[in-house]
C-alpha positions in Angstrom: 0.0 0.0 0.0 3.2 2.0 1.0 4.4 1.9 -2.4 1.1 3.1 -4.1 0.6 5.9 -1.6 3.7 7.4 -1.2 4.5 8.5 -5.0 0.8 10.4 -4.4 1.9 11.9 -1.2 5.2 13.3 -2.8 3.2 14.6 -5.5 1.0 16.6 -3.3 3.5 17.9 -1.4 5.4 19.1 -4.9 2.1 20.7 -5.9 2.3 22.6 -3.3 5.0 24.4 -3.6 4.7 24.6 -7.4 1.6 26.2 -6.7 2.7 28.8 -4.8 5.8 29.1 -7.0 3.6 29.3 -10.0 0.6 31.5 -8.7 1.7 33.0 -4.6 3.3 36.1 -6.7 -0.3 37.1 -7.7 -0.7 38.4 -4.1 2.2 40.6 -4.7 2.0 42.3 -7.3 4.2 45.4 -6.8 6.9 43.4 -6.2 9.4 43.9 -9.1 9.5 41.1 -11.7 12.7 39.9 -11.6 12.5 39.0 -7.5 9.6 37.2 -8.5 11.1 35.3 -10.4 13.9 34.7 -8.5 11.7 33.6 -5.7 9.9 31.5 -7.7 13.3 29.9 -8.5 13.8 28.9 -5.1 10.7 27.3 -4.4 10.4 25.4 -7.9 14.0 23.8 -6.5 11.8 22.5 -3.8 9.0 21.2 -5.8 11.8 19.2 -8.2 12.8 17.8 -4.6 9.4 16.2 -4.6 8.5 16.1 -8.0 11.4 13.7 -9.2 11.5 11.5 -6.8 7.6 10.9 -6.8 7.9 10.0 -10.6 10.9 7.9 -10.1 9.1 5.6 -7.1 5.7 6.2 -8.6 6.8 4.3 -12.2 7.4 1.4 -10.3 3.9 1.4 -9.4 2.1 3.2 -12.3 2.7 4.0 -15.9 3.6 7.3 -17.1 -0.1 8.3 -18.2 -1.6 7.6 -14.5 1.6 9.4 -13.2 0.4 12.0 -15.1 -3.5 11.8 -14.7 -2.8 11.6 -10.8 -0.2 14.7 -10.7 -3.2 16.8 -13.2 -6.1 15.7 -10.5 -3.6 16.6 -7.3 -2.3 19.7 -9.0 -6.3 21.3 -10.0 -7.6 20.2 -6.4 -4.4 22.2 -4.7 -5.4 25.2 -7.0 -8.5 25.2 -5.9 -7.9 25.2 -2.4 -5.2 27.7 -3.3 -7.2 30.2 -5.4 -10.1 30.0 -2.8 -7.9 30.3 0.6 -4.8 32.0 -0.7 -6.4 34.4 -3.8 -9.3 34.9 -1.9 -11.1 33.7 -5.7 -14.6 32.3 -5.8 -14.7 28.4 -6.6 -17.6 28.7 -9.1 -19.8 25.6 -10.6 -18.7 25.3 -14.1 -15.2 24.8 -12.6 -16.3 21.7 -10.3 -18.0 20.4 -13.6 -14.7 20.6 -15.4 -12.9 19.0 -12.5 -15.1 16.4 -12.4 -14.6 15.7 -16.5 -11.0 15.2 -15.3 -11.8 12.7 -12.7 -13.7 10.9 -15.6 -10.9 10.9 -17.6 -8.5 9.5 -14.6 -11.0 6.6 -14.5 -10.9 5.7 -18.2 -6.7 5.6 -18.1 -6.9 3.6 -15.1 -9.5 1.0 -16.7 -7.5 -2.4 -17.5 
């Protein structure tokens, strides 16, 4: 079980800071451009520190297209939470009926 769950949990944890590497600036955005991007440097090295190993134990698990169907799912449902807690955004409807199309999708490349 180990072995299926840890890839996930790594993955999660990458999103994370991607996330906020990707998106946090949007908070701050008087900051000059070229701190932000430096920042955003410095925590993308972190999300690599998850990302890579998560692939590398996950393909032992799970081919590449679930690697990448479960890092898509994790990486919308962080933005979500993200764009509602952090952004202060509005989750709206139409965006839990595209997530949802997604989570079809995961079901159909996990089908033997």
């Amino acid at each position: 079980m180990l072995k299926y769950l840890s890839p996930i949990v790594l993955l999660l944890i990458s999103n994370i800071f991607m996330t906020f590497a990707w998106y946090g600036h949007l908070k701050h955005r008087s900051m000059p451009l070229l701190i932000v991007i430096l920042v955003s440097w410095g925590i993308a090295f972190f999300e690599y520190c998850f990302q890579v190993p998560a692939n590398r134990i996950g393909y032992s698990v799970y081919n590449a297209a679930q690697l990448k169907t479960i890092q898509e799912i994790i990486t919308l449902s962080v933005f979500a939470v993200f764009s509602v807690l952090y952004l202060k955004e509005e989750f709206r409807w139409n965006y839990l009926i595209g997530f949802i199309f997604i989570v079809l999708a995961a079901f159909f490349i996990f089908r033997k």
